[in-house]
N, C-alpha and C positions, 0 to 999 in steps of 0.2 A: 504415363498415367492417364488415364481414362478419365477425362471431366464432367465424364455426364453426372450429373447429382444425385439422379433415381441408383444407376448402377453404383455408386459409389455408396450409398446408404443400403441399398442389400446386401453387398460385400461387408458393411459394418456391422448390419444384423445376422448377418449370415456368421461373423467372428465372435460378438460379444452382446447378440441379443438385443430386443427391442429396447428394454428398459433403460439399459446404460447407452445406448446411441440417443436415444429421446431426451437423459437427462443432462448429456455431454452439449446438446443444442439446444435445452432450455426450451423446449417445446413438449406437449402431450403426444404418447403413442397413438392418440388419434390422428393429432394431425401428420404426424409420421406415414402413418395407414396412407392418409387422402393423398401425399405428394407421392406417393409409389403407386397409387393409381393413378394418377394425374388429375384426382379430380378438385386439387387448387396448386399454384403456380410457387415454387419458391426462389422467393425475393434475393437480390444480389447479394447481400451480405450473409444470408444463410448459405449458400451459394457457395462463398468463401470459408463460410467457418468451415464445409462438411470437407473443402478441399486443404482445409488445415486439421483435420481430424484424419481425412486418408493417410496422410504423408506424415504426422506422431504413429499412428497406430502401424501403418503400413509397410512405409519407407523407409523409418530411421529404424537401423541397428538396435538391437538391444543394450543397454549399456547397465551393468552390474553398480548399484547404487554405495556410495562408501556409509552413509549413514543416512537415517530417515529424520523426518522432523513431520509436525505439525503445523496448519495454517491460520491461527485466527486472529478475526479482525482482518479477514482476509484483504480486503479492497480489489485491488484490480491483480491483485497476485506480486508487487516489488520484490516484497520479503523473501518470497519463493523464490526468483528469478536469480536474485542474489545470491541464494544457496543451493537451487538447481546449478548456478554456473561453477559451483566449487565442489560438485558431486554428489548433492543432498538428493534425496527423493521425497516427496510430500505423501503423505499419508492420509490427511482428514485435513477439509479446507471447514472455515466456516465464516458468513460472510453475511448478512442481514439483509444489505440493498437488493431489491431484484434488479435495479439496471448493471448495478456492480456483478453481479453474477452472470448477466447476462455476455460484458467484456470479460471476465474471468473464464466463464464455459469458451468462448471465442476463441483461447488460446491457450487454454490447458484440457488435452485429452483427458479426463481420468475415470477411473473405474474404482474411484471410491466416494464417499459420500460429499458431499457440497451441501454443507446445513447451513441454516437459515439464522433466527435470532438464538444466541447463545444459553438463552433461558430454559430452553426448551431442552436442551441437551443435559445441564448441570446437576440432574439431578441424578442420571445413568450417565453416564461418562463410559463406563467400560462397553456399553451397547454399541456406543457410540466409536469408539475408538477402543477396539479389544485388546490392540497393542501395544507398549509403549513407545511411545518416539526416541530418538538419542535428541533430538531438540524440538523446545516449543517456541514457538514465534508468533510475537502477537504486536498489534499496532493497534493499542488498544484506544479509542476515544480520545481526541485530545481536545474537543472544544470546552468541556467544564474547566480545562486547564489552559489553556492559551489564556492570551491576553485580549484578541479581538474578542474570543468567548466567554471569558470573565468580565469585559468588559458592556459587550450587549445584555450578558444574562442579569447584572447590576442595576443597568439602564429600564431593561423591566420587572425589576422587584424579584427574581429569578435568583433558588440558590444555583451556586455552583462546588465545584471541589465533590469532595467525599458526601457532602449535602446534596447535590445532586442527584438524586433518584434514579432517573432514567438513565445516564450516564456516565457519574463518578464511580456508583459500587460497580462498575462491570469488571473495575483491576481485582474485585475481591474474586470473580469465578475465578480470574486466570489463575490466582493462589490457591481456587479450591483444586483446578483442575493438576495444577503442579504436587498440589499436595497425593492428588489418587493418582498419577501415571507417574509421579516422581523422574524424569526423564533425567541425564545427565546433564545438561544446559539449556537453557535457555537465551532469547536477546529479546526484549522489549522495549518498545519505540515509541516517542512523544515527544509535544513539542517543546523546544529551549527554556519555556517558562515554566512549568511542571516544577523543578528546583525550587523555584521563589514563592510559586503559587501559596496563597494561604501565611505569607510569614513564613514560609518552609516545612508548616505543618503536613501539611498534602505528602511534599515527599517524604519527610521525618517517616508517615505513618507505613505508607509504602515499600521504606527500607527496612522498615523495624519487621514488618511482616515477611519480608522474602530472609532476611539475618538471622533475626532472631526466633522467630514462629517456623522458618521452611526451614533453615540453618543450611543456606544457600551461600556456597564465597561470590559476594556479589563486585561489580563491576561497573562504574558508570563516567560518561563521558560525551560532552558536548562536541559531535564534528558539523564544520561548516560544509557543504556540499562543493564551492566555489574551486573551480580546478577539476574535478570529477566530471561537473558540468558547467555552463556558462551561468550559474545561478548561485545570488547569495541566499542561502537556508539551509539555517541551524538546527537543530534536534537533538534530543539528548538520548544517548542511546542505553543502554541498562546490560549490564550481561552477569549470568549468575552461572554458576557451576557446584554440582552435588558432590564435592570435596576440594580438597585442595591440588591448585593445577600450576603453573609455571606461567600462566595468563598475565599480560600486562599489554595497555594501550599503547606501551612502546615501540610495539613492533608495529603501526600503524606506517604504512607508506601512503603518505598523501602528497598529492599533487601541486604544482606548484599555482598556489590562486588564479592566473590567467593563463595556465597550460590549455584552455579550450575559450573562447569567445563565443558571444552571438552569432559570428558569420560562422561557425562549424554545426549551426542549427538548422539555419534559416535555407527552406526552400528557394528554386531558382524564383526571379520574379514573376517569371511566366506561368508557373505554377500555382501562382496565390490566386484568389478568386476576389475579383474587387469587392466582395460583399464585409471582405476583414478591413476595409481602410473604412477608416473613422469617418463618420457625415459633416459636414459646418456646422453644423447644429452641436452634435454631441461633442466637438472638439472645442467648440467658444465655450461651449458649458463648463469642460475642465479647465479648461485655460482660466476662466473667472472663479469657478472653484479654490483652485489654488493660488492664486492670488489673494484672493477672500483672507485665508488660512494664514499665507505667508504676513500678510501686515496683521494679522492678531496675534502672529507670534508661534502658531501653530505647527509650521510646518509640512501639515498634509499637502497632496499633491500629488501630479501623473507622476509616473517614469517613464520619462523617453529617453531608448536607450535603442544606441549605436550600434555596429556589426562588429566593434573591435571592444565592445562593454561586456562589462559582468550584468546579469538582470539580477532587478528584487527577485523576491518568493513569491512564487506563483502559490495562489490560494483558489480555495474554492469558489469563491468570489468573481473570477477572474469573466466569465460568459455574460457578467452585466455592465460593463464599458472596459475591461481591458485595461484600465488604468494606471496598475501596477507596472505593468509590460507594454511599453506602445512599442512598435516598431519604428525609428526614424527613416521618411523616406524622403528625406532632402529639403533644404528651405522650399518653404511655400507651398509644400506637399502635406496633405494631412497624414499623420501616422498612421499605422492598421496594429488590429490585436496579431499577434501569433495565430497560426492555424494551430486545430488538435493533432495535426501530424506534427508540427515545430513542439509543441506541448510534451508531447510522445520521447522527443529526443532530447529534448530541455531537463525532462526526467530520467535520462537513459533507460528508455522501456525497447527503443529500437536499437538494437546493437546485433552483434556478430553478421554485419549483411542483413537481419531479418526485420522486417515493419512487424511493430506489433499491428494485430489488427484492432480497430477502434469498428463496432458493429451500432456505436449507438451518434444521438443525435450530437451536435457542437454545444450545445449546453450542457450534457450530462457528459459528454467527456471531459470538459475545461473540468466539472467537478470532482469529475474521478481522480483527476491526472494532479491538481491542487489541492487534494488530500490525501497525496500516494506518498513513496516515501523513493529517494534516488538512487536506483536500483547499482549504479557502480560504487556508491559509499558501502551501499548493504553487502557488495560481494565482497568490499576490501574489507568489513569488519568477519565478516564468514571466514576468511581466509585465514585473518590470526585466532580464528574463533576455533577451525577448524582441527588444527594438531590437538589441543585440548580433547576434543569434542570424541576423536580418535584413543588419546589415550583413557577418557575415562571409561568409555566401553570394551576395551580391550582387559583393563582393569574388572570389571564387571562387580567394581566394590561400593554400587546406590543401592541404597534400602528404600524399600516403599513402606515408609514409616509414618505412621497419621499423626503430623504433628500440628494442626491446624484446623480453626475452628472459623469457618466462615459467620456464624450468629457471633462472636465472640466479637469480631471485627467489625461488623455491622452496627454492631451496639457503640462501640465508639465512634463512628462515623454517626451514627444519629447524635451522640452528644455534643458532638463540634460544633 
């Protein structure tokens, strides 16, 4: 392969046009224009993405896709990854963050749309998406839901749940959107606390919606990630289906909780940059932190965890002391955070041999990577997700029947 960057972006304009090479790197066909005359430089990690854009569009095989799905609520692409690995093909990502889009473009070629905030679309859907998926996939918001998020939004007078404005109504598009592409299944993903939130209201209204409004056979289930990867977090995952299917979380093969540890993560030592070990300063500070906590009764506190431990859950959190996750590097060593490359594999975003690529800074991927979801749970739920997924399109017996009235929903979410 030829790595020069300019030839390698003519060859990609020269196959599929300025437009979609410019959008695939999240840059304008100007500045596209100026790096093929050379009159500005592209930076190393542009560098990489265009040489991971040759070798999707180039290199690999064609491979005949067994069913399509949609992407929203994109983030950095999990959901995909998980149902790319079981033969899915993605159709329409949509995905709000521009840094998230930016790791997203990095390492999915595509030559369909990558939309922005989902409001914007909900009103044409079929513009948007002319054709139906066999599945929709969404990881929709879960801070009005969580606990740490119900929790701060409390602490500043802030609703949460279905009260949530900005937020909570964003599950009602994914019900408008299910309602006009009516696809054959669906999985939707949030966190553990979603069930309880509200007294149980939040989800009560959510499954009354996909049941009895979409008349979806719906599916749900709390997996702990631990085993998959060396990390304990929960999530509860949702699966619905446009009739009735043979589907049961029975056939869930999961791992045995310590089938993977920290040391099957953790770069060599040589490879870490002393900039991740914790300072005297910020390490006395946790140490009396927790302390503080523990004689009140409280509990909070680091995790320092070993190379043959399970970790907490990495959260978005995690790029402002690492807390959660210290790394142990022996008495009388101060610990260090994770690198976003250990992040990366914490999550299983790198697998089959291949680094995901990370294009952006160590802050904004600790965020991505702590609000992503664990890409080898997502393929073992794809998996038994899959023969369903198979026979309802084979069947070809979903109606795209309007049974759903997003103001209808709206209205009782104001009332709550």
């Amino acid at each position: 392969m030829d790595k020069n960057p300019v030839l390698l972006l003519k060859k990609a304009i020269d196959a599929h046009g300025l437009g979609i090479v410019a959008d695939n790197l999240g840059k304008s066909p100007r500045t596209i224009r100026r790096w093929i005359a050379y009159e500005t430089r592209i930076s190393v990690n542009d560098c990489r993405i265009m040489e991971q854009l040759y070798l999707n569009l180039y290199e690999a095989s064609p491979k005949q896709a067994d069913f399509t799905f949609i992407d929203l609520f994109a983030g950095i692409g999990g959901l995909r990854l998980g149902f790319e690995d079981i033969g899915g093909q993605c159709i329409f990502t949509c995905e709000w963050d521009t840094y998230s889009q930016k790791t997203y473009r990095a390492n999915f070629n595509d030559d369909h749309e990558l939309a922005g905030d989902i409001n914007d679309i909900i009103g044409d859907i079929r513009k948007h998406i002319p054709v139906s998926p066999d599945v929709l996939l969404a990881g929709f918001p879960c801070q009005p839901f969580s606990i740490a998020g119900v929790s701060k939004k409390n602490a500043l007078g802030r609703p949460h749940g279905f009260a949530c404005k900005e937020q909570g109504n964003l599950f009602f598009h994914i019900a408008s959107i299910l309602d006009e592409l009516r696809p054959p299944a669906f999985l939707l993903e949030n966190v553990k606390n979603l069930e309880r939130h509200d007294k149980g209201k939040t989800f009560q209204v959510i499954m009354d919606t996909l049941v009895n409004e979409l008349k979806y056979n719906v599916y749900y289930k709390v997996i702990d990630a631990k085993g998959f990867v060396p990390q304990h977090r929960e999530r509860i995952f949702i699966v619905g289906f446009d009739g009735d299917t043979g589907f049961t979380w029975d056939d869930l093969s999961l791992p045995r909780p310590k089938a993977l540890t920290l040391k099957d993560i953790l770069q060599p030592v040589g490879e870490v940059d002393s900039k991740y070990i914790l300072s005297d300063h910020l390490w006395r500070y946790l140490q009396d932190y927790a302390a503080k906590h523990k004689a009140a009764g409280h509990g909070f506190g680091f995790g320092l965890t070993g190379e043959n431990d399970t970790a907490r859950t990495l959260s978005a959190r995690y790029y402002k002391d690492g807390s959660e996750i210290l790394v142990n590097r022996g008495d009388g060593k101060n610990p260090r955070r994770l690198t976003p490359r250990e992040c990366s594999r914490l999550m299983g975003f790198d697998r089959n041999g291949k680094e995901f690529i990370i294009p952006v800074s160590d802050t904004r991927a600790y965020k991505q990577f702590g609000n992503a979801v664990v890409v080898p749970v997502i393929k073992e739920v794809a998996r038994i997700m899959k023969p369903h997924v198979m026979e309802m399109k084979e069947r070809g017996d979903t109606k795209c029947i309007k049974r759903y009235s997003v103001q209808k929903e709206i209205r009782i979410m104001d009332n709550m």
